[in-house]
CHARMM-style PDB file with segment names, atoms N, HN, CA, C and O in Angstrom:
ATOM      1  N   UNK     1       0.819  -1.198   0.000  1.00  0.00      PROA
ATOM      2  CA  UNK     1       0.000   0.000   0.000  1.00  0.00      PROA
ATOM      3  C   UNK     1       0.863   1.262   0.000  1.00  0.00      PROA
ATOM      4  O   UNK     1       0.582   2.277  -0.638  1.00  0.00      PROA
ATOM      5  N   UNK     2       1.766   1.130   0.651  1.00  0.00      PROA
ATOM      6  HN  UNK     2       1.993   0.306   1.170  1.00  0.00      PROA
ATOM      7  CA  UNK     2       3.092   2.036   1.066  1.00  0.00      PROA
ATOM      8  C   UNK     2       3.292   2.544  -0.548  1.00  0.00      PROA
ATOM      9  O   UNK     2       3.100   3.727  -0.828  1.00  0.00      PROA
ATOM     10  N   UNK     3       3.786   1.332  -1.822  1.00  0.00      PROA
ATOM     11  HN  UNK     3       3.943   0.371  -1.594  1.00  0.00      PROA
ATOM     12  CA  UNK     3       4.253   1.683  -2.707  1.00  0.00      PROA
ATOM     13  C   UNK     3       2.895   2.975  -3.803  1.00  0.00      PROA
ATOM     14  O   UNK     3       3.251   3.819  -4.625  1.00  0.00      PROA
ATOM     15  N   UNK     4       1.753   2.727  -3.474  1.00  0.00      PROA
ATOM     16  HN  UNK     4       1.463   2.041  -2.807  1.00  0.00      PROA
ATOM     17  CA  UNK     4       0.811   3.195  -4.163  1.00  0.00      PROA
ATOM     18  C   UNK     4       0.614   4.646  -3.191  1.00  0.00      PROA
ATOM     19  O   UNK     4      -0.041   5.622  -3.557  1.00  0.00      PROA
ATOM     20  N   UNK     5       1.120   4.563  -2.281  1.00  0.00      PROA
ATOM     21  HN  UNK     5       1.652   3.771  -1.983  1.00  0.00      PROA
ATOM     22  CA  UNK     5       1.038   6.591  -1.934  1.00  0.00      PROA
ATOM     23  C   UNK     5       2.167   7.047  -1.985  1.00  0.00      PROA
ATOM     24  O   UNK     5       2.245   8.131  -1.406  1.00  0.00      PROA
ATOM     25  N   UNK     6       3.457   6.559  -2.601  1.00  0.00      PROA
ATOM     26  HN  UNK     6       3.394   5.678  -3.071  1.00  0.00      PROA
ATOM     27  CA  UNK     6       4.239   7.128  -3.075  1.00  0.00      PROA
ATOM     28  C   UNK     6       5.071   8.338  -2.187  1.00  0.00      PROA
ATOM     29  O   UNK     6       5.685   9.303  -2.641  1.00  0.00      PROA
ATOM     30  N   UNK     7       4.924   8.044  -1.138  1.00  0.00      PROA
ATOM     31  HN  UNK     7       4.426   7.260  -0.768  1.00  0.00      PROA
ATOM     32  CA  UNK     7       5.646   9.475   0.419  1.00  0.00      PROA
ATOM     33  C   UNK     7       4.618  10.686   0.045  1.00  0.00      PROA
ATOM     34  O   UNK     7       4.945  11.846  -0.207  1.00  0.00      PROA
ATOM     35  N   UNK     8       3.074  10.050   0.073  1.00  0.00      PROA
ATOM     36  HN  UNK     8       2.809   9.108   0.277  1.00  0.00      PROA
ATOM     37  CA  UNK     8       2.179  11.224   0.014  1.00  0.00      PROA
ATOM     38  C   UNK     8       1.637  11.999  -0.815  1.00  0.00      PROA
ATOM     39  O   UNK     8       0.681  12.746  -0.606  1.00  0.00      PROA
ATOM     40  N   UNK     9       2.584  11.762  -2.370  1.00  0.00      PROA
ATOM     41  HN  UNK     9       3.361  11.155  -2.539  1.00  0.00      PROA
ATOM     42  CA  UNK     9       2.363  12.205  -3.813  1.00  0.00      PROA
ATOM     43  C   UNK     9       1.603  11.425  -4.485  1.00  0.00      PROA
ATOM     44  O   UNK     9       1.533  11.707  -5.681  1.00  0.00      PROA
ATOM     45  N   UNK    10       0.792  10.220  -4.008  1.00  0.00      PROA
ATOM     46  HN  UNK    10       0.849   9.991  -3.037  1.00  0.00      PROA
ATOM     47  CA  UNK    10       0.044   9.490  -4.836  1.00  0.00      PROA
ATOM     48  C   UNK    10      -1.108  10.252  -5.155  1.00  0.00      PROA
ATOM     49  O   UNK    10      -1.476  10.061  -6.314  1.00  0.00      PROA
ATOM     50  N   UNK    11      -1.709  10.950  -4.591  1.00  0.00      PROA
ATOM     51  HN  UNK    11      -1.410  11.104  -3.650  1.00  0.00      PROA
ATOM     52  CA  UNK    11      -3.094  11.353  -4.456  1.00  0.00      PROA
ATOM     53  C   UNK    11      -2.822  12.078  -6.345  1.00  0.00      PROA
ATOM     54  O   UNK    11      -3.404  11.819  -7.398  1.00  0.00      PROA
ATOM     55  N   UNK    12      -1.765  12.955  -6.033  1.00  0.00      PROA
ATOM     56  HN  UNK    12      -1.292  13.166  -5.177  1.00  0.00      PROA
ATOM     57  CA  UNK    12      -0.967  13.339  -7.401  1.00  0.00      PROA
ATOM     58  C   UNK    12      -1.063  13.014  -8.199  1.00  0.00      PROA
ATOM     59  O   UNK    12      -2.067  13.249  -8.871  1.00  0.00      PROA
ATOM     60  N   UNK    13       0.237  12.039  -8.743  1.00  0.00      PROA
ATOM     61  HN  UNK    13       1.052  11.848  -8.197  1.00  0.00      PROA
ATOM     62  CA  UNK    13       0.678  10.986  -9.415  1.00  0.00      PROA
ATOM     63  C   UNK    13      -0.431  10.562 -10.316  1.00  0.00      PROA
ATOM     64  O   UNK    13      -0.588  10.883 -11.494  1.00  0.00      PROA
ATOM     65  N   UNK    14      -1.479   9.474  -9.271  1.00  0.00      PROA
ATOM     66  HN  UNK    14      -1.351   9.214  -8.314  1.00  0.00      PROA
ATOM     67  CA  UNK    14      -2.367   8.676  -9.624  1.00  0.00      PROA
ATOM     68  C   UNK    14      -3.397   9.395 -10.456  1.00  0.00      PROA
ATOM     69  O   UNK    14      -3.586   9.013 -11.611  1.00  0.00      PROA
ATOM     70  N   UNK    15      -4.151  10.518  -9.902  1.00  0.00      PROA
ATOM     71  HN  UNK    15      -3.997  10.828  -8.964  1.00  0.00      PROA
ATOM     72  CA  UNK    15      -4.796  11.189 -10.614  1.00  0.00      PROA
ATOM     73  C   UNK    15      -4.354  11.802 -11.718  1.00  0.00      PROA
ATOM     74  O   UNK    15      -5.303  12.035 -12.467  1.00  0.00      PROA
ATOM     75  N   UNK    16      -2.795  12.354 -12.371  1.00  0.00      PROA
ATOM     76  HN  UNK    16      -2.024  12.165 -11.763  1.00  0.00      PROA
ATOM     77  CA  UNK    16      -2.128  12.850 -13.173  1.00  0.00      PROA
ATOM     78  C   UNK    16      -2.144  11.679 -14.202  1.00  0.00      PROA
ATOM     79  O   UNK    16      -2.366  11.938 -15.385  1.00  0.00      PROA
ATOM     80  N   UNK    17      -1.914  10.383 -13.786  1.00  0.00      PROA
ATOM     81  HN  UNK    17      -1.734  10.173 -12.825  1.00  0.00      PROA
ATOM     82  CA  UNK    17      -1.536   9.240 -14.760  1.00  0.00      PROA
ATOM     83  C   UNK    17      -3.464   8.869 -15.459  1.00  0.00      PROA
ATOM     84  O   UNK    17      -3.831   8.533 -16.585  1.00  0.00      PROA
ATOM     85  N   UNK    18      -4.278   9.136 -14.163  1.00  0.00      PROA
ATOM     86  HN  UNK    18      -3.980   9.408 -13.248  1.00  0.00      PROA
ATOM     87  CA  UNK    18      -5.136   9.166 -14.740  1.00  0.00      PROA
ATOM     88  C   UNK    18      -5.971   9.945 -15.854  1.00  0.00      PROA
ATOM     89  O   UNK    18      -6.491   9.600 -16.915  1.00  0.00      PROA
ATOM     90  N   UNK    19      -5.868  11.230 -15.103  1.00  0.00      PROA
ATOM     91  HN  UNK    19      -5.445  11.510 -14.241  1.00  0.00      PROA
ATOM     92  CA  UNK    19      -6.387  12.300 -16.539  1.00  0.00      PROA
ATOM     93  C   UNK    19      -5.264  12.453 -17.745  1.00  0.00      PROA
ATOM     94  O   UNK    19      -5.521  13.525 -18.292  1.00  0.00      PROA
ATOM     95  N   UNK    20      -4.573  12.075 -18.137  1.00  0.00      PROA
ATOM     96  HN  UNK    20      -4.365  11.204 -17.692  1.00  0.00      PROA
ATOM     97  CA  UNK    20      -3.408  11.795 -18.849  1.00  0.00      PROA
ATOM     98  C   UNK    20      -4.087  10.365 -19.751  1.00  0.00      PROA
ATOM     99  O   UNK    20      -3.844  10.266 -20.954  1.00  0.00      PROA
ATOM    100  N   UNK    21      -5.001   9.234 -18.980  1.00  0.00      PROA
ATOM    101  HN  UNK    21      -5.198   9.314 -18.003  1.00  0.00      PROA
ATOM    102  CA  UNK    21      -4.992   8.249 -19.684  1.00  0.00      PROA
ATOM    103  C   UNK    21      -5.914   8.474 -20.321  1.00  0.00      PROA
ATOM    104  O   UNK    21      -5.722   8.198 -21.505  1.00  0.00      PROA
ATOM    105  N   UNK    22      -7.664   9.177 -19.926  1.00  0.00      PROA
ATOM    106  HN  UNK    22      -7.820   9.401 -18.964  1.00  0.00      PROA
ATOM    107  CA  UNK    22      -8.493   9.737 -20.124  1.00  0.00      PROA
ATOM    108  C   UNK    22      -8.201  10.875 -21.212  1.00  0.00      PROA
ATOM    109  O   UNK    22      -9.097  10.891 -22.055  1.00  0.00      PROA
ATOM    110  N   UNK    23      -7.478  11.567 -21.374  1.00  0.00      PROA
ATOM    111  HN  UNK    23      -6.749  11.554 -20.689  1.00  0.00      PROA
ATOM    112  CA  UNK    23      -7.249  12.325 -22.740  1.00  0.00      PROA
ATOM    113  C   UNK    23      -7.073  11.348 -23.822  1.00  0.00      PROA
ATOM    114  O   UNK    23      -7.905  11.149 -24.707  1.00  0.00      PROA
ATOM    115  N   UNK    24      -5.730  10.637 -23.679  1.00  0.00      PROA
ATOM    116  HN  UNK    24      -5.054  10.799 -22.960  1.00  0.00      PROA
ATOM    117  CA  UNK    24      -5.505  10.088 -24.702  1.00  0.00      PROA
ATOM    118  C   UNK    24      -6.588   8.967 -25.595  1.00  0.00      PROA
ATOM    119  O   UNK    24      -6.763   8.850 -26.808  1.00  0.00      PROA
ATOM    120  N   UNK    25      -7.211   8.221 -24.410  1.00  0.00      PROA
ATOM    121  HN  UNK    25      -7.069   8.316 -23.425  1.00  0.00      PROA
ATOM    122  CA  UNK    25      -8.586   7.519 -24.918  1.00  0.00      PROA
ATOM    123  C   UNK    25      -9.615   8.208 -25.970  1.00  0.00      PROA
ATOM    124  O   UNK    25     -10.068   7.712 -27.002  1.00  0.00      PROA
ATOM    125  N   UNK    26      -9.941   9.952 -25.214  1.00  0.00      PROA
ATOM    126  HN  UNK    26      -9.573  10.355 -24.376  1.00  0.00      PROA
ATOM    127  CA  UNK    26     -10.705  10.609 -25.612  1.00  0.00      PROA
ATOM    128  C   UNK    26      -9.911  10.909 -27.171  1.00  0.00      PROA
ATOM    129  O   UNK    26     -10.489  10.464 -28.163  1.00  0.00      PROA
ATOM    130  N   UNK    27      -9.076  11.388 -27.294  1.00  0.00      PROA
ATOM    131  HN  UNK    27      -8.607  11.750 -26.488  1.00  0.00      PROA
ATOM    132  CA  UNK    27      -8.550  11.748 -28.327  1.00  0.00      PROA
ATOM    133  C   UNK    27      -8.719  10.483 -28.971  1.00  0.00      PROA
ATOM    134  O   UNK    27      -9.832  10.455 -29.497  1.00  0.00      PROA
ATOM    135  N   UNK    28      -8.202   9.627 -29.116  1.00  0.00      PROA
ATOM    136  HN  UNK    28      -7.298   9.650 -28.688  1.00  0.00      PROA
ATOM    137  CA  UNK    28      -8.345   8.426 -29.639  1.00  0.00      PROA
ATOM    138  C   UNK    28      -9.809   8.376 -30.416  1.00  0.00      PROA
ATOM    139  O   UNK    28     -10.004   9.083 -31.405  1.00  0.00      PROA
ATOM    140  N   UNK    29     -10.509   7.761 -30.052  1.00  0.00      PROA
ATOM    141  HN  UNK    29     -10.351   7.187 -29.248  1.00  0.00      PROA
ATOM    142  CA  UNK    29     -12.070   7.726 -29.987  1.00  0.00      PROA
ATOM    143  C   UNK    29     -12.874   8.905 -30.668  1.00  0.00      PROA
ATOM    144  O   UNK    29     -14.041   8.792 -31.045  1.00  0.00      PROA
ATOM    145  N   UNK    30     -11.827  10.470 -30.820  1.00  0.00      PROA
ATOM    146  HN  UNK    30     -10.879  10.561 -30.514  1.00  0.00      PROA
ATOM    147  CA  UNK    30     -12.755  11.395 -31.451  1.00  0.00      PROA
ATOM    148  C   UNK    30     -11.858  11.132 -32.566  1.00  0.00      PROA
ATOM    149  O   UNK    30     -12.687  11.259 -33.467  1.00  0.00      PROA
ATOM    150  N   UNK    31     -10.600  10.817 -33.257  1.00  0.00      PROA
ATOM    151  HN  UNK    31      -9.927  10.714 -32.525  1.00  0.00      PROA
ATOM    152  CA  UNK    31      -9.879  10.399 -34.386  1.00  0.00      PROA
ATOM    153  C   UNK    31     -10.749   9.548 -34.978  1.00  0.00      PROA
ATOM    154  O   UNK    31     -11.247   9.743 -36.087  1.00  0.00      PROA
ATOM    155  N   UNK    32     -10.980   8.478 -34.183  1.00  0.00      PROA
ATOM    156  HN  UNK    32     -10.576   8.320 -33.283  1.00  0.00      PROA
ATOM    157  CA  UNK    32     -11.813   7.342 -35.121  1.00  0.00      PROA
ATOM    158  C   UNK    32     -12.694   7.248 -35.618  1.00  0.00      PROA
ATOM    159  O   UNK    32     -13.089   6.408 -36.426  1.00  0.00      PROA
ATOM    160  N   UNK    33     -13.439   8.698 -34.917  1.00  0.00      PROA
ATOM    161  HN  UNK    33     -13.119   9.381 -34.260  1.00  0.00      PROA
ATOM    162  CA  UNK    33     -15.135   8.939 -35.578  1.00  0.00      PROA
ATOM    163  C   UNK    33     -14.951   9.956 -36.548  1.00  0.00      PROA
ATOM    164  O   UNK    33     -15.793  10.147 -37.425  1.00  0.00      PROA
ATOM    165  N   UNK    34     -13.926  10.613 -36.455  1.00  0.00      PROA
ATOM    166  HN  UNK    34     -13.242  10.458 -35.742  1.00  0.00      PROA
ATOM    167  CA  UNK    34     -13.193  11.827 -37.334  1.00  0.00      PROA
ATOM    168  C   UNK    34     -12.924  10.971 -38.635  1.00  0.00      PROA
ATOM    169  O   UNK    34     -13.377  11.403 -39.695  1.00  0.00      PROA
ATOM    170  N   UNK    35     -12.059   9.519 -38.624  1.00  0.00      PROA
ATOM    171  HN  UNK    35     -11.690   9.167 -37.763  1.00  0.00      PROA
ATOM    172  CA  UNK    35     -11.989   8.798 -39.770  1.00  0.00      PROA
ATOM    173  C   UNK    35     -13.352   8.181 -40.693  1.00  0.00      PROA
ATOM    174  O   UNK    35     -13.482   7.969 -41.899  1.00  0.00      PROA
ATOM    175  N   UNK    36     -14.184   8.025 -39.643  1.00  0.00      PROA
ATOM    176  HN  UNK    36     -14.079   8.196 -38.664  1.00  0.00      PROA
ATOM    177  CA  UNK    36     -14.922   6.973 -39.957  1.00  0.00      PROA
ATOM    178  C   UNK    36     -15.949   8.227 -40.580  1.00  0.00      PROA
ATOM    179  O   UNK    36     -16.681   7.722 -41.431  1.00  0.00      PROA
ATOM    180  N   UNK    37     -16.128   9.195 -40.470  1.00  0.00      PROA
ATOM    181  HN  UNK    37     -15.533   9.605 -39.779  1.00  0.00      PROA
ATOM    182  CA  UNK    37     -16.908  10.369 -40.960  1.00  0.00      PROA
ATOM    183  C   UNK    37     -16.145  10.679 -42.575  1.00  0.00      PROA
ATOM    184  O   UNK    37     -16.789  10.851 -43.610  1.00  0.00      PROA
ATOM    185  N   UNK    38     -14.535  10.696 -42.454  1.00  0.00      PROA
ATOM    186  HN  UNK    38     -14.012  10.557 -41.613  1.00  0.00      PROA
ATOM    187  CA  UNK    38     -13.837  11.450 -43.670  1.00  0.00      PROA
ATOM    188  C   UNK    38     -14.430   9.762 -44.729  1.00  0.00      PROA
ATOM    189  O   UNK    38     -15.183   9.854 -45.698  1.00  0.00      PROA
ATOM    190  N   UNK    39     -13.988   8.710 -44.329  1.00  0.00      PROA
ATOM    191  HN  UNK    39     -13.377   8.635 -43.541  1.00  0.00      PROA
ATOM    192  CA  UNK    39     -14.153   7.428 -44.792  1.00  0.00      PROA
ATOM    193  C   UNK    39     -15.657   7.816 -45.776  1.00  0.00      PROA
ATOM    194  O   UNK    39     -15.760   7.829 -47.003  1.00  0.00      PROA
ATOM    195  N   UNK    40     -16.390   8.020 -45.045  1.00  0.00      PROA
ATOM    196  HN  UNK    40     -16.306   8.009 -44.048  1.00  0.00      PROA
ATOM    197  CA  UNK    40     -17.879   8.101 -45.612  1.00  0.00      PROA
ATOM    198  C   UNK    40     -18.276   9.038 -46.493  1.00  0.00      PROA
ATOM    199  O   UNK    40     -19.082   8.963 -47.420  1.00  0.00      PROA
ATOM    200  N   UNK    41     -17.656   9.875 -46.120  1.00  0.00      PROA
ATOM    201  HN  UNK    41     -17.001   9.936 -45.367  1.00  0.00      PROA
ATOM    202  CA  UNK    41     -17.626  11.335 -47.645  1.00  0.00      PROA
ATOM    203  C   UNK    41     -17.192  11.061 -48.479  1.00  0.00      PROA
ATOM    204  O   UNK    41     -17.749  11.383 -49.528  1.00  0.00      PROA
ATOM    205  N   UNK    42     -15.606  10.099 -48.542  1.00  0.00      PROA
ATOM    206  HN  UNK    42     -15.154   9.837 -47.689  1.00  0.00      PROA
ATOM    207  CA  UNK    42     -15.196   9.941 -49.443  1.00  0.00      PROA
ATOM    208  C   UNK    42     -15.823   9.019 -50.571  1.00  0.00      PROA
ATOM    209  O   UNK    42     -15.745   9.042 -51.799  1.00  0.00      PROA
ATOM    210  N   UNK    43     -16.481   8.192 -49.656  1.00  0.00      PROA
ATOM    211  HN  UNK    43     -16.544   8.174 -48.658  1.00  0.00      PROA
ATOM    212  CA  UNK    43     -17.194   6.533 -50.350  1.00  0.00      PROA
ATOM    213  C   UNK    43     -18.169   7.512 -51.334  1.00  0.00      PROA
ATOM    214  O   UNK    43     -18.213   7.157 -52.512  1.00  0.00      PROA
ATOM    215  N   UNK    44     -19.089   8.916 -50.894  1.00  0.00      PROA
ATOM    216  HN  UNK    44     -19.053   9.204 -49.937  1.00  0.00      PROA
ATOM    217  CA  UNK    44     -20.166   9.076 -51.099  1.00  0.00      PROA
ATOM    218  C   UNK    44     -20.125   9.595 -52.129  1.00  0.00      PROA
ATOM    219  O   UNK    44     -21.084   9.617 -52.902  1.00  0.00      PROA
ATOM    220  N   UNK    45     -18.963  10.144 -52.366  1.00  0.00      PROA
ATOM    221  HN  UNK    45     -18.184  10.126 -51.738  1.00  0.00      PROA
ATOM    222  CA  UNK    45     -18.241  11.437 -53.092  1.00  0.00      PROA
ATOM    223  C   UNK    45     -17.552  10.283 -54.435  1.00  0.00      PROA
ATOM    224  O   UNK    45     -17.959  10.639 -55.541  1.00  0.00      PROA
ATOM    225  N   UNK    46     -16.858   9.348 -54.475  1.00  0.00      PROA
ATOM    226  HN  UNK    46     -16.527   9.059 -53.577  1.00  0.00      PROA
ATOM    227  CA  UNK    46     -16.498   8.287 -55.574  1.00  0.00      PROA
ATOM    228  C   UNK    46     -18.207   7.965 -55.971  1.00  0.00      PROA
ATOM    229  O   UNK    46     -18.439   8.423 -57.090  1.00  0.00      PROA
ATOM    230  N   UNK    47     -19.149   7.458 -55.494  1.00  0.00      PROA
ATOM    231  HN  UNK    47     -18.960   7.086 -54.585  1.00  0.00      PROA
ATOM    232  CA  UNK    47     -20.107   6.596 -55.672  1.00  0.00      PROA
ATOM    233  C   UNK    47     -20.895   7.759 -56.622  1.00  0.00      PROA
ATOM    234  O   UNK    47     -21.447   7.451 -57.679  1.00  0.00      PROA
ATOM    235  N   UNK    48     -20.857   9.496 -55.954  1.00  0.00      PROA
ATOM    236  HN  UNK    48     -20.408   9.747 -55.096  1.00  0.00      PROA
ATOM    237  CA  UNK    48     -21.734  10.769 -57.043  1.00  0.00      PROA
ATOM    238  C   UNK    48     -20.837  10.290 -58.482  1.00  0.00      PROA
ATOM    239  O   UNK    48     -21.546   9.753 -59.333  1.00  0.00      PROA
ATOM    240  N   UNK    49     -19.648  10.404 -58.764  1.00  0.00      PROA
ATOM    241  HN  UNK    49     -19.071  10.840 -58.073  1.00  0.00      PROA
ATOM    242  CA  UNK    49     -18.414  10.189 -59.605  1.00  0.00      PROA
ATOM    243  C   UNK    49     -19.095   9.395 -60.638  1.00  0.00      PROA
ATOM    244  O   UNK    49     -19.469   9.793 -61.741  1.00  0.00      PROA
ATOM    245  N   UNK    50     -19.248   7.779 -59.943  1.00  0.00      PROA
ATOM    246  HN  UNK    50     -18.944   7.456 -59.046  1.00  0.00      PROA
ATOM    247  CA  UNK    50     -19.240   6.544 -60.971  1.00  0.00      PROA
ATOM    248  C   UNK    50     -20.682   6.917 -61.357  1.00  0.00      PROA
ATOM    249  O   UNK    50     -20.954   6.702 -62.538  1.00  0.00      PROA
ATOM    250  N   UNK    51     -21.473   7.336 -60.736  1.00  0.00      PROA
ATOM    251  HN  UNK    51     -21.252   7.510 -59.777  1.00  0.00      PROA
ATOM    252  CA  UNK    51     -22.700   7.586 -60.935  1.00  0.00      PROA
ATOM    253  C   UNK    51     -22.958   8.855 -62.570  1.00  0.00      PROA
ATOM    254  O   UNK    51     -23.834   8.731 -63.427  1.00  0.00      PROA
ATOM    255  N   UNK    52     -21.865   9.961 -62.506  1.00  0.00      PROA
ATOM    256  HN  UNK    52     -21.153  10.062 -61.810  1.00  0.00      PROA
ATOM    257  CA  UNK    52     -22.179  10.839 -63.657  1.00  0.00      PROA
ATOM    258  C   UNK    52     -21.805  10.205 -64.884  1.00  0.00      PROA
ATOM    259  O   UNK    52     -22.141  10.752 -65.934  1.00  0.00      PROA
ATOM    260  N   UNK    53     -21.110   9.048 -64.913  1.00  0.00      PROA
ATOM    261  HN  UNK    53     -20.838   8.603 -64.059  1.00  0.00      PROA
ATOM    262  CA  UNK    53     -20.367   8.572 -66.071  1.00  0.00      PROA
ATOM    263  C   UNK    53     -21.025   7.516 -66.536  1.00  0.00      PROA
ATOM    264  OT1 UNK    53     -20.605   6.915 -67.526  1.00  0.00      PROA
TER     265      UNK     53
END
């Protein structure tokens, strides 16, 4: 238990490592909907294309 309060800086630490992990997830997760949005314009945008020809 000793090693997880760290001489009193855990309260710190722990919460720092946490909102630190919580960004990166978040970021993560808004990239992928960011792709999965560009992905779909693009499909929609080839499909107007094959469609005028």
């Amino acid at each position: 238990m000793e090693n997880l309060a760290m001489g009193n800086y855990g309260v710190y630490v722990w919460s720092c490592f946490g909102l630190t992990l919580a960004v990166v997830v978040f970021s993560d997760w808004r990239a992928r909907l960011r792709h999965k949005r560009v992905y779909r314009d693009i499909e929609v945008r080839i499909r107007a294309l094959e469609e005028r020809q």
